[in-house]
C-alpha angles and dihedrals in degrees: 000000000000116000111142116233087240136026088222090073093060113081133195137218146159093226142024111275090198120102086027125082091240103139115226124215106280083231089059110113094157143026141219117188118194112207107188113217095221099204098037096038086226133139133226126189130202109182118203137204094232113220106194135171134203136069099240120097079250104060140179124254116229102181144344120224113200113236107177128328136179115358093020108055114071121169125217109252092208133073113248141180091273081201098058101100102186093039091061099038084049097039087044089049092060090050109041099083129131112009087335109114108143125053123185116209132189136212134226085252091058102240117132126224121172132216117210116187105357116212109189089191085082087072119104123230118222119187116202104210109193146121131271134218102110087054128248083029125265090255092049095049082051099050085030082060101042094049093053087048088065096237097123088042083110102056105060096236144143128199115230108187116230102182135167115217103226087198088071079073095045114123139124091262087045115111119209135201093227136022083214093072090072100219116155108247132068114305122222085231100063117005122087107216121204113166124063135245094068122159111225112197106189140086143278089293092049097043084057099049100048082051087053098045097034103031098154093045124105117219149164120233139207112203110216085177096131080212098053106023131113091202104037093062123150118220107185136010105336146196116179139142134259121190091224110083107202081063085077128119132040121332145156125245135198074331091309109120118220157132131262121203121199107257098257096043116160113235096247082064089046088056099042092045083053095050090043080049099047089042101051093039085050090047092053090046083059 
């Protein structure tokens, strides 16, 4: 696959700048070069690997490698987030059938960036493990916001969603953390419970406090400690959330490597533990 790190390495001209002593930006790496077709109105592209010498912002081109031209070069009639990596590759991938293998996009900027060959198994797959309800989950609204937003654009990523339905436990013997989830069942912040055989669903913390305020009472748990559970499991690349802070940070679980954010994490903390996550996973790939 070809798909330069910036847009502002990809040039544009209506003719081919080799054989001349027109000079080309020193920051052109490739080339697109638009021919008109006067009586049909059409367009057709040619893009270039541009071989340039010199040390000045105006250099010399040396030479001109043809990368794909005519029938299998399409551009994207649509604007798009140019730094929107997987968009592209995936966007690129529908379209490249047939003789098609090179698709230029623009921005709404205007700027121009091309992808040869796209290969969406570059892509990184991120799972968001986490509890509803709310649903979708508090995590996934977070990273769902902040990849619409375009800060992982970057990072070549996509969200798959890996969440455990909390209603599945309600019941009238069923103990909750918080009476704000809105499960049906009793709730560890405002119930008195006074006969045995509950079930707690909650976590470490919760499993303490039902023990301090109920000492002589029997019960039955289910851990949701991404750390501990048998329901809450990652399977793949992971960010979820823990309620004990000093979890925090990047850690491996059951092999799968991932990032826990404190359960109140700001978004800004949920962005910066993903790229942390990505980085590391991308360092170790190396």
């Amino acid at each position: 696959m070809i798909f330069p790190d910036e847009y502002k390495c990809v040039g544009v001209s209506k003719a081919l700048p080799e054989g001349t002593e027109e000079p080309i930006y020193f920051l052109t790496e490739y080339l697109i070069v638009e021919k008109e077709d006067l009586e049909s109105g059409s367009t057709e592209y040619s893009v270039y690997y541009v071989k340039k010498s010199g040390n000045e912002l105006l250099r010399k081109v040396e030479s001109l490698e043809l990368i794909a031209s005519g029938e299998e070069v399409v551009r994207y009639e649509k604007e798009l987030n140019i730094k929107d990596r997987s968009l592209l590759i995936e966007t690129a991938a529908k379209l490249c059938t047939g003789k098609v293998n090179t698709v230029i996009f623009t921005g709404v900027d205007r700027h121009v960036t091309i992808v040869h060959d796209p290969d969406p198994s570059v892509i990184l797959e991120i799972e968001i493990l986490d509890v509803a309800p709310p649903t979708p989950s508090w995590l996934s609204q977070v990273v769902r916001r902040l990849e619409a937003s375009g800060i992982f654009g970057d990072l070549q990523i996509r969200f798959t969603e890996n969440t455990v339905d909390l209603r599945q436990f309600e019941g009238e013997n069923t103990v909750f953390p918080c009476s704000s989830s809105g499960l049906e069942g009793k709730c560890l912040d405002s119930d008195v419970l006074t006969e045995n055989g509950h079930l707690l669903v909650g976590c470490e913390i919760s499993k303490s406090l039902f023990e301090m305020r109920f000492p002589e009472l029997e019960y039955s748990f289910v851990n949701l400690c991404p750390f501990k559970s048998e329901i809450v499991v990652p399977t793949k690349l992971f960010i979820t959330r823990c309620c004990r802070s000093e979890k925090s940070g990047l850690v491996n679980i059951n092999g799968i490597e991932g990032a826990v954010v404190h359960w109140g994490a700001s978004e800004y903390q949920v962005s910066e533990a993903i790229r942390k996550l990505v980085n590391r996973y991308r360092e170790k790939e190396l």
